[in-house]
C-alpha positions in Angstrom: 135.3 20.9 96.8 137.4 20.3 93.4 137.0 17.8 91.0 139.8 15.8 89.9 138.4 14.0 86.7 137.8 15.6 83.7 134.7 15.0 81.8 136.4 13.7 79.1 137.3 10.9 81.2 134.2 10.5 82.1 132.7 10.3 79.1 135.2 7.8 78.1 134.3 5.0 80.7 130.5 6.1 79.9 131.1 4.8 76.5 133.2 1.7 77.5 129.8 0.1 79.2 127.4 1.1 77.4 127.4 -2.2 75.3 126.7 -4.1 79.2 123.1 -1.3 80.0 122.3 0.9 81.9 119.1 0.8 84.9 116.2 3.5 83.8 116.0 6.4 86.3 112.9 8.2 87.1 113.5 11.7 85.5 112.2 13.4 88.5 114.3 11.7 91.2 117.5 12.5 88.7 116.8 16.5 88.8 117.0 16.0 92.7 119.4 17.3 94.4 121.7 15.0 96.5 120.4 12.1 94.7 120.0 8.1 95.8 120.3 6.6 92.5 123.3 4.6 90.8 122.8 6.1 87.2 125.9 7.8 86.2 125.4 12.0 86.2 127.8 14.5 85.0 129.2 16.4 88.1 129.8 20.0 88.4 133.4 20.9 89.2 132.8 22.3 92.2 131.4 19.0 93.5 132.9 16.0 94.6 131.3 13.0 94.2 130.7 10.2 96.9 129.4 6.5 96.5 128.4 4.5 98.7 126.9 0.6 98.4 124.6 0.5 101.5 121.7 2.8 103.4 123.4 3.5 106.6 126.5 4.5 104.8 124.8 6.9 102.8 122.9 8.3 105.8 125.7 8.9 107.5 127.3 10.6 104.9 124.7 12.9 104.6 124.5 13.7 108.4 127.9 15.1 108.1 127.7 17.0 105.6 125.3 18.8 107.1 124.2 21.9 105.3 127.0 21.3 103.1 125.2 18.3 101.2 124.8 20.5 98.1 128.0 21.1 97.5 128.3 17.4 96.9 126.9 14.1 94.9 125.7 11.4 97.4 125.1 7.9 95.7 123.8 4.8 97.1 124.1 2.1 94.8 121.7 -0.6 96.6 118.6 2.1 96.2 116.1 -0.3 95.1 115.8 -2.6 97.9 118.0 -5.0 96.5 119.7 -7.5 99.5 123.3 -6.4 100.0 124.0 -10.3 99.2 122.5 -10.7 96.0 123.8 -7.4 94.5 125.8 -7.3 91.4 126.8 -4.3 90.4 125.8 -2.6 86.8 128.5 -1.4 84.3 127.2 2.3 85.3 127.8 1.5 88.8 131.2 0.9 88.1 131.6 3.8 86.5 130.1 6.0 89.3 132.8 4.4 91.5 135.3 5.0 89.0 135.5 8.7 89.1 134.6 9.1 92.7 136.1 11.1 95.7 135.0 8.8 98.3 134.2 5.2 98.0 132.4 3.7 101.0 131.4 -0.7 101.2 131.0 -3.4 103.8 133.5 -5.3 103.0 132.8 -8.6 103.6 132.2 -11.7 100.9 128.8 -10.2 99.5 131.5 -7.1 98.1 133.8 -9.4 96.5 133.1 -7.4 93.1 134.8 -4.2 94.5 138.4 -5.5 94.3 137.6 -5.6 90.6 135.5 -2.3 90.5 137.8 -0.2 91.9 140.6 -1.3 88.6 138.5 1.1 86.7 139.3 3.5 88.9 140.3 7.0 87.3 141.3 9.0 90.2 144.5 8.1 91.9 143.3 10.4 95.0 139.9 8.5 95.5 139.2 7.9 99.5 138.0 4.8 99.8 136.5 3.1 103.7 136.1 -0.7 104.1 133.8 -0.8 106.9 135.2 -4.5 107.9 139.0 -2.8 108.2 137.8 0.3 109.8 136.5 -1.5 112.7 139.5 -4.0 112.4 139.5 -6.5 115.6 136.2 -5.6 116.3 134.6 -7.5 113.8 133.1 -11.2 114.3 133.0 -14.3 112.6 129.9 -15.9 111.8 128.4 -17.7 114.4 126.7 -21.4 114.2 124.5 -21.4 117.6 122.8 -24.7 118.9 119.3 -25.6 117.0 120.7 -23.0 113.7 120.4 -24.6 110.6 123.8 -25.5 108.9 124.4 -24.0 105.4 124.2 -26.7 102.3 128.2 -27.5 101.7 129.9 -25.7 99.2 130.3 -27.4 95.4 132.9 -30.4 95.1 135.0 -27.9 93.6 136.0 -26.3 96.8 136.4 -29.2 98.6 140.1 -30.1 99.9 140.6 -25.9 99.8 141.2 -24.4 103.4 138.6 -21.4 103.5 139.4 -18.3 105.5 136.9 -17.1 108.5 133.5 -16.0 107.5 133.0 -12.4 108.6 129.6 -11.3 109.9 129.4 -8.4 107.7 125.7 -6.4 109.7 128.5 -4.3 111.6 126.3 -0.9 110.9 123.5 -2.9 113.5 126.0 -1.6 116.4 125.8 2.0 117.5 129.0 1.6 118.9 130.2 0.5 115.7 128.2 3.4 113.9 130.4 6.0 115.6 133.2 4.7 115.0 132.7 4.5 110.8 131.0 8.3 111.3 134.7 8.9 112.5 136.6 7.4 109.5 134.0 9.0 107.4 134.5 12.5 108.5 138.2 12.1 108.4 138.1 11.4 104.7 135.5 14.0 104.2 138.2 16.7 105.9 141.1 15.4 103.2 138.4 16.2 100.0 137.2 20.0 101.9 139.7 20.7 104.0 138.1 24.5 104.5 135.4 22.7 105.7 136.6 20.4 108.1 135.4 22.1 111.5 132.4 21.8 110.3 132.2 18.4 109.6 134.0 17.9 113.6 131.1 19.9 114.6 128.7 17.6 112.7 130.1 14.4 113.5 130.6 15.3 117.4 127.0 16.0 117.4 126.0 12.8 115.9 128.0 11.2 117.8 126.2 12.2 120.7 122.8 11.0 119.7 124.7 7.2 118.5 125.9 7.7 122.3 122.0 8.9 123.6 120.5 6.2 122.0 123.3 3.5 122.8 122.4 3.9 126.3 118.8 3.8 126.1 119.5 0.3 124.5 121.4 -0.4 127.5 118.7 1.0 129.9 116.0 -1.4 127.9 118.2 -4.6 128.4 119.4 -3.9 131.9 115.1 -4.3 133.0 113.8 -6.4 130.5 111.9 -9.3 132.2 114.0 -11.5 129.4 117.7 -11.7 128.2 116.8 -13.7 124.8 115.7 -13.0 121.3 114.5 -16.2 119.1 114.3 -15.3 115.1 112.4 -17.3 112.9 114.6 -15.8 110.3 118.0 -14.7 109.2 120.0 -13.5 112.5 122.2 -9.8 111.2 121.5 -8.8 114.8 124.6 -9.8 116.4 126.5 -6.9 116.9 123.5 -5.8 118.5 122.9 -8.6 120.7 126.7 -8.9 121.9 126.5 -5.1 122.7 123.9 -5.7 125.5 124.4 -9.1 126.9 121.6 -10.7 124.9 121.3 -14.3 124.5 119.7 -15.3 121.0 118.7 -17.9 118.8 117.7 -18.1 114.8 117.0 -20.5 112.3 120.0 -18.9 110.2 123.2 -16.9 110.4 122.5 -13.7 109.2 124.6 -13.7 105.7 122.6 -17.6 105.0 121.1 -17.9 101.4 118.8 -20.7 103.0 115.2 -20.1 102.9 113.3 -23.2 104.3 114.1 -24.7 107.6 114.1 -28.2 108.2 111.8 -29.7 110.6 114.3 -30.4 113.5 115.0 -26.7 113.2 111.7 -25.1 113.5 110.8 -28.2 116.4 113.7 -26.6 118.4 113.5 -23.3 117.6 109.4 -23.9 118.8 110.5 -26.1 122.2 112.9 -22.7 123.1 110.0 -20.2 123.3 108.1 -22.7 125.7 111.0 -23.7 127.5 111.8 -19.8 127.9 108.1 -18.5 128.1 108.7 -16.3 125.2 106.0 -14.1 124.1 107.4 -13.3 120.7 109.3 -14.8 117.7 111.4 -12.1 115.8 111.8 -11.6 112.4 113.7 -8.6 109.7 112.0 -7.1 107.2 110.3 -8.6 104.3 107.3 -9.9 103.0 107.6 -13.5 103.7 107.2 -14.5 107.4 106.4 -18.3 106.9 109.4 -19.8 109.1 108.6 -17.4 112.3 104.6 -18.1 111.9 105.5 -22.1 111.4 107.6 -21.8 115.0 104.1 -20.2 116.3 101.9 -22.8 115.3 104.3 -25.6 117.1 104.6 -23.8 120.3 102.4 -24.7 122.9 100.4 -22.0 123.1 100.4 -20.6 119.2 99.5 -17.6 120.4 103.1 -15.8 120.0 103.4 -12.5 118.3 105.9 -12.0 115.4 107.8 -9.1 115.8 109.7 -7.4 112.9 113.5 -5.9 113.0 114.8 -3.5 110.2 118.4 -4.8 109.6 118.1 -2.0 106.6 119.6 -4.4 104.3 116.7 -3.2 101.5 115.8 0.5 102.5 115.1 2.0 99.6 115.2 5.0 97.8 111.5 6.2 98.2 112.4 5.2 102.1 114.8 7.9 102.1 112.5 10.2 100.3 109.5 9.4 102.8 112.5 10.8 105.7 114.2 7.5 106.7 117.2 7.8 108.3 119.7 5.4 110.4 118.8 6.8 113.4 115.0 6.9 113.3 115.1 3.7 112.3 117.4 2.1 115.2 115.0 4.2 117.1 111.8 2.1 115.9 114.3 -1.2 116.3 114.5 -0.1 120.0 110.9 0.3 120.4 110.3 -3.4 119.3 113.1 -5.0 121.1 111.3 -3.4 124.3 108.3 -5.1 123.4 110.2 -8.4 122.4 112.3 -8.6 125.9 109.4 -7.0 128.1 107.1 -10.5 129.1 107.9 -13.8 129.5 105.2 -16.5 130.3 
């Protein structure tokens, strides 16, 4: 795989943001090979060099490349378990994507800064995949279900402006959807390596497969499960998910909410739905703090509810990836708890 950008340039946009930091790097993750790190490292020429903002996107990458993963540089920016919503890029971020091959985002309102990021750019032949336009119609809008708690307004300043749709932006929480960015990916990885690209058919036809293996053992799970709802005492990102099987679902947000206390009528409602329903478990995604879901608990009838935990792999982190996680082991474990979440009522 060829370079196109010279070290000089580079150097040159190294020095540019060096006044705005830099993050530390531990020096034995950095002599890794294939590295999930954001800090800016000189690149062979034989290498190209491929950045991506999120887990799954990184993952993915990496299954297609195969055995061919050292004749590349992997990034993924969000490494430290930082939420995709909070993140704000750091001037050595930028100038990772800068010189980049492939670029690879969500695409939704928490990715606002890329539009910005990528007029740095110094490679007019960079790939880049917007995972929202890839999947084009497919995508949702964010969803406001009965009992959900509304977000706070926006500032006075935006009122009287029409605002656009609000994309749910958790589309990598659909297998289905999952194939079909492993797709765009290994189209742009056949434009960098063409001599390679039969490979990387091979490879993605084969990962495709087990997205398709597991997709129907999702199926399978719904199809007997003794109930067709989910209730999260949480965030909801699981909608592609849920609309993918038929499931019915309720939450005390939507899934890109910055809201972190419920209000009493929520968690009242949220608590009368797992009697009414004879639900056995209140779901959350991962993260320390659980208090919403065990607050629904205690005003159920029976408090006596388990609380279940999701990965929506919004903060998989770098020492995750190290310890062998991987997209599909992971909507593997997520399977395994939905079976346990849909397998009793009361």
């Amino acid at each position: 795989m060829k370079r196109i950008i010279s070290v000089i340039a580079i150097s040159s946009i190294l020095l540019t943001f060096t006044a705005c930091g830099s993050k530390n790097i531990d020096a034995a993750a950095s002599e890794t090979k294939n590295t999930v790190t954001s800090e800016n490292i000189e690149s062979s020429d034989k290498k190209a060099k491929i950045v991506t903002t999120i887990f799954p996107e990184y993952d993915w990458v990496n299954a297609i490349l195969g055995d061919k993963k050292d004749d590349a540089e992997v990034y993924m920016l969000l490494d430290n378990g930082v939420d995709l919503h909070s993140y704000q890029p750091t001037a050595m971020d930028i100038a990772n994507i800068a010189d980049c091959d492939l670029f690879i985002y969500v695409g939704g309102e928490s990715d606002e800064w890329v539009e910005d990021a990528l007029k740095e750019s110094l490679n007019e032949d960079m790939i880049v995949i917007n995972l929202l336009d890839t999947l084009g119609s497919s995508i949702k809008e964010e969803e406001l279900v009965e009992g959900m708690e509304a977000e706070e307004e926006e500032s006075e300043e935006a009122e009287g402006e029409e605002e656009g749709p609000e994309y749910d932006e958790h589309v990598w929480l659909s297998l289905k959807n999952a194939k079909a960015i492993c797709e765009s990916i290994e189209g742009a990885l056949e434009t960098i390596d063409p001599e390679n690209a039969s490979y990387y058919r091979a490879n993605t036809d084969d990962y495709s497969k087990k997205l398709d293996n597991l997709d129907s053992k999702y199926a399978d799970a719904v199809s007997s499960a003794a109930t067709k709802t989910v209730l999260f005492g949480d965030r909801f990102p699981f909608r592609y998910m849920t609309d993918d099987y038929g499931l019915d679902y309720y939450a005390a947000f939507v899934g890109c909410s910055a809201e972190t206390e419920a209000s009493f009528e929520t968690i009242a409602f949220l608590a009368g739905k797992v009697d009414e329903l004879g639900l056995s478990s209140v779901l959350t995604i991962e993260g320390a703090g659980h208090k919403i879901a065990e607050t629904i608990v205690q005003n159920t009838a029976t408090k006596d509810q388990q609380i279940l935990t999701l990965d929506s792999m919004q903060s998989t982190t770098a020492k995750d990836v190290e310890n062998g996680a991987s997209y599909l082991s992971i909507m593997e474990n997520n399977l395994e708890v939905l079976k346990e979440a849909l397998s009793s009522n009361r």
